[in-house]
Phi, psi and omega in degrees: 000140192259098174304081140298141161306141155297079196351315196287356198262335171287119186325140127285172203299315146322352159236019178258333173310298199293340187272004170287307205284334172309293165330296192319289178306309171295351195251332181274016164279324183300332231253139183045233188071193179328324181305311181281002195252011150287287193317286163356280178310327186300291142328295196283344185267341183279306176314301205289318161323330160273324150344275182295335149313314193321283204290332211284335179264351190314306185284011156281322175288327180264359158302308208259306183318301205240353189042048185276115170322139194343281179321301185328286199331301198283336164290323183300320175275319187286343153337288203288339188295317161322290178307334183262330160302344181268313164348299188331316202291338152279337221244338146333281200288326179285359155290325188275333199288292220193351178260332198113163176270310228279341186262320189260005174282313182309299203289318187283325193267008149291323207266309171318311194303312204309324197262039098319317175286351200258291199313326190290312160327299202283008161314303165259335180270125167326312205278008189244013183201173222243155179314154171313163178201062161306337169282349176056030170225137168064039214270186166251121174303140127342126215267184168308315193281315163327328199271315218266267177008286155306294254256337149328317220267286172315326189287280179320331181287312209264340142305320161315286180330310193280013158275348194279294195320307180281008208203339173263359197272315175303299143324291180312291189299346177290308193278030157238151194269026176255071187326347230247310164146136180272337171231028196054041174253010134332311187085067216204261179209171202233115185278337174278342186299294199279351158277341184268329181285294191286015184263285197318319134022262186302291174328303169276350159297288188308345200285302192294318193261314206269288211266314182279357157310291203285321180277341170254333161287280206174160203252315168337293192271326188298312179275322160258023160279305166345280196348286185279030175237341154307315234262287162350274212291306159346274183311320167292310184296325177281317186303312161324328183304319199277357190256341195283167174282078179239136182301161180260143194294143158259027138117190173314089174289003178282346190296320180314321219278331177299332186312298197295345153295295192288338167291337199247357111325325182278340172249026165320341192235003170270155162309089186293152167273140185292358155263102206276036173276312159322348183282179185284110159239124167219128174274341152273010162259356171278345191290332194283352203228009185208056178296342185265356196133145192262145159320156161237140202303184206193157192280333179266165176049065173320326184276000166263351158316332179289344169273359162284356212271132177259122177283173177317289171331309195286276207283030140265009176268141173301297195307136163327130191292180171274104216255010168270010183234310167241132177194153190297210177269332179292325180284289202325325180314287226292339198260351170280357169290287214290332163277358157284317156350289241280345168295321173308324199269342166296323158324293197298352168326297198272340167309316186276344187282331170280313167266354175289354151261011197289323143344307183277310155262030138288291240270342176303307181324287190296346171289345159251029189248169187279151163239040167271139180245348144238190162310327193242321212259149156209145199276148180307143172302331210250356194267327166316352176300282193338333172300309190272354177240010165277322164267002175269280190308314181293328176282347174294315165285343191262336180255357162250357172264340204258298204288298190306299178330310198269338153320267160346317212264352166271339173251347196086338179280131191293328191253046160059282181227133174304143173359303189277313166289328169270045161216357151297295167329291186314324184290335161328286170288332163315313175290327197269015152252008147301291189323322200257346151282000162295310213272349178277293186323334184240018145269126085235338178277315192322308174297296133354283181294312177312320172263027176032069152246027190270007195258306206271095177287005188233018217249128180249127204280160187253079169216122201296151176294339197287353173289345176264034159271354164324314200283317192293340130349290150304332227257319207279327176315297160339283185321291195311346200237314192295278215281012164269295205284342214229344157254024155291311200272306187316323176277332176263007182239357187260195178269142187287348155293329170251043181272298197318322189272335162296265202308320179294339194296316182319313193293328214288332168292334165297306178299319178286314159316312163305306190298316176249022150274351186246358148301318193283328206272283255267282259279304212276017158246020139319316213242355167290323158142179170285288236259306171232059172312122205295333205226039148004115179318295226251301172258086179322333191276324160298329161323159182223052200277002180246328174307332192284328177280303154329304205295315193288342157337285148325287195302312178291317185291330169268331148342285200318306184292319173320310164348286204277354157314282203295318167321303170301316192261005175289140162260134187279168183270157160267175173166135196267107160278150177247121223266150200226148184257132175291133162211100202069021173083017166225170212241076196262176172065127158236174176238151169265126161313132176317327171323274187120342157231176179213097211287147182245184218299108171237071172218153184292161198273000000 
């Protein structure tokens, strides 16, 4: 007798879909969390540990090295500083578009390593850099091809960049499936707090190990232990590939955000309804670009609604909409989110644009100051970072054990002060540690003049270095509240389809600051004079380094108001979330709330 299956026993094609799908979900369940952020991390501590060796001395080598005049240098560095902060921004949308974060993070820190390897060359082979000048006089300039080389060298560090920068802070965070934390309205923990701690880590290792390499070894070993600390975070970040979560890019936002322009022009003369329930909603064509919650509609900028409005044609058509004509409520959402972004995120412009050489001359500053910290030892000029990025770690821990808590028990905010107030602070403190580098700078001539050292540019005045540590103190104190709290609200205010490109907009304000911090520093030492310049090529003691700090000075106090215009009329986004159950620090399962949605902070700051 032949034991036929029963019909009910045979799979049908539906259900061989839903248990493929079932498999899918459990296995990308399996996929990130906690496991993975040794590998990540790993990567990224090594990069910025190769970064910052790289770049924090960099104007000692082309000053002393290379014998490039201040300015020159320093425009030169702050150039390339741009350029590698705007890059992100391509290197976003081909993450977002179509490569993925996990191929352009590899693909950038490849592209980084080759020009770590060309600049460490040109380091150690002699014919590639112009003879010594210990005397800082009458010096021989770097030749052209000598020039074109560093400038090879820098280019590629700055393309490199732009996979890394946007996609691994972003990478990290796809692998918990929460906003709440990831930015901490968990009451948990804050991930960008303690990823901004572990860049700072790195960063002061390289300040302390990588810069007394290069002033007492060599430029050879100094640059190329970075080389081999890229070569590392590479090899970690791939060892790694079988545990991440990686997301699938959901096509082009830029296409997107044009779809809702151009839609909402072609239907410029239709009525939106005053019930905007009536508008296009569809959740499978949202879902690849809203795994966490869909946007929810919003009162402004009313007039992009229209590309939401379904005319008569449309809604008896069968067919897939034309998405230049229609589109849901959820895109219209995504492009009035990013123009509510773009004023906050504008601020930081003239922030970066105010510090961006201020490095590059402190580190001129300590090089005619006593540094010794015995008889025999003396700290490097560019190893002073470390004051400031000693106060960055400690001030990171102290604002998330002291400051959020104590915070919490007066605003109600599960993450203590919103985004938007810590990042006031920072501008805050950002001026007045501008102010109190005018007043060193003008005890550091005083001092000078008092011992007629004001002619002798190589001549070192007897005034301890430890006098720039006020700023960098501050400076660094700023950084825990500006550059934490301002790539926080990029990532927690933008559509969760375009984080990658919310984190380059963070680089990209950087880079448009670096440009026209390097407009501002040539004007003003074009049009300040011969005779009593603010910015001297060659002898900072003839300078006028404390007028240029008023000035960047000025400028951040009127930032500051704008800041606080656009802060106050800022609306946080809304968006029908989808609630997720914690388990062992990673995010499995969802529930939809009996509502359906669960609005999140939609009040002004």
């Amino acid at each position: 007798m032949d034991n036929k299956p029963a019909p009910m026993d045979l799979p049908t094609p539906n259900k061989l879909v839903e248990e493929e799908d079932d498999d899918s979900m459990l296995n990308n369940k399996k996929l990130g969390g906690i496991k993975t952020m040794p590998f990540i991390l790993a990567n990224e501590i090594c990069d910025r540990f190769a970064s910052s060796g790289f770049h924090s001395n960099m104007i000692t080598y082309l000053t002393q090295e290379l014998n490039m005049p201040l300015v020159q240098a320093s425009n030169t560095l702050t150039n390339f500083g741009g350029t590698a902060s705007f890059t992100p921004l391509i290197g976003a949308l081909i993450a977002d578009s179509f490569a993925g974060r996990f191929w352009a993070i590899t693909v950038g820190s490849i592209i980084y390593e080759m020009g770590l390897v060309s600049i460490t060359l040109s380091a150690v082979l002699p014919s590639l850099r112009p003879p010594p000048c210990p005397t800082q006089q009458n010096c021989q300039e770097a030749s052209t091809f000598q020039l074109w080389i560093l400038y090879i060298s820098l280019l590629l560090t700055s393309l490199g960049t732009g996979g890394i920068r946007p996609c691994v802070v972003t990478f990290a965070a796809d692998q918990f499936g929460s906003d709440k934390v990831i930015t901490g309205r968990s009451k948990k923990w804050n991930f960008f707090n303690w990823y901004y701690f572990s860049m700072g880590l790195a960063t002061l290792t390289a300040l302390t190990v990588v810069v007394y390499v290069q002033e007492n070894v060599g430029w050879g070993w100094g640059l190329g232990i970075p080389t081999i600390a890229m070569i590392v975070s590479i090899i970690a970040f791939v060892m790694g590939s079988p545990l991440y979560k990686k997301i699938e890019p959901g096509g082009s936002p830029l296409i997107r955000l044009a779809q809702v322009i151009v839609a909402a022009f072609k239907k410029r003369k239709e009525t939106a309804p005053e019930n905007p329930k009536l508008l296009y909603q569809n959740k499978e064509l949202d879902a690849a670009i809203s795994l966490h919650g869909r946007l929810v509609h919003t009162d402004q900028y009313k007039w992009l609604d229209k590309a939401a409005v379904v005319t008569e044609s449309e809604s008896v058509s069968s067919n897939p909409p034309n998405l230049w004509r229609l589109v849901t409520v959820h895109r219209v959402e995504e492009l009035k989110t990013i123009i509510r972004m773009l004023p906050i995120w504008a601020a930081g412009i003239l922030l970066v644009t105010s510090s961006s050489h201020l490095h590059s001359f402190v580190i001129q500053q300590a090089r005619t100051m006593d540094r010794h910290l015995s008889k025999s030892f003396e700290i490097p000029p560019a190893s002073l970072s470390i004051f400031g990025i000693l106060t960055t770690l400690s001030g990171l821990v102290l604002y998330e054990r002291l400051f959020v808590p104590l915070a919490r028990r007066f605003t109600g905010q599960p993450s203590g002060v919103t985004c938007l107030q810590r990042m006031g602070i920072g501008f805050v403190i950002n001026i007045v540690a501008t102010i109190v580098s005018s007043f060193i700078e003008i005890k550091r001539k005083s001092v000078a003049a008092h011992h007629n050292l004001l002619d002798d540019p190589k001549a070192i005045v007897p005034i301890s270095v430890f006098w720039l540590v006020p700023q960098f103190c501050l400076h660094g104190i700023a950084e825990v509240f500006m550059s934490v709290g301002h790539l926080e609200f990029l990532y927690d205010q933008s559509p969760e389809s375009m984080r990658s490109t919310a984190a380059a907009l963070y680089w990209t304000a950087i880079s448009m600051g670096n440009y026209i911090g390097t407009l501002l520093v040539s004007l003003v030492h074009k049009y300040t004079g011969e005779n009593s310049n603010w910015l001297p090529d060659r002898n900072l003691n003839r300078g006028k380094l404390e007028y240029y700090y008023w000035l960047v000075s000025g400028i951040q106090v009127l930032n500051l108001i704008y800041y606080i215009i656009c802060a106050y009329l800022y609306t946080y986004k809304p968006i029908e979330e989808v609630k997720e159950e914690e388990e062992d620090g990673e995010f499995n399962g969802k529930k939809i709330s009996e509502k359906g949605v669960e609005l999140a902070r939609n009040e002004t700051a």
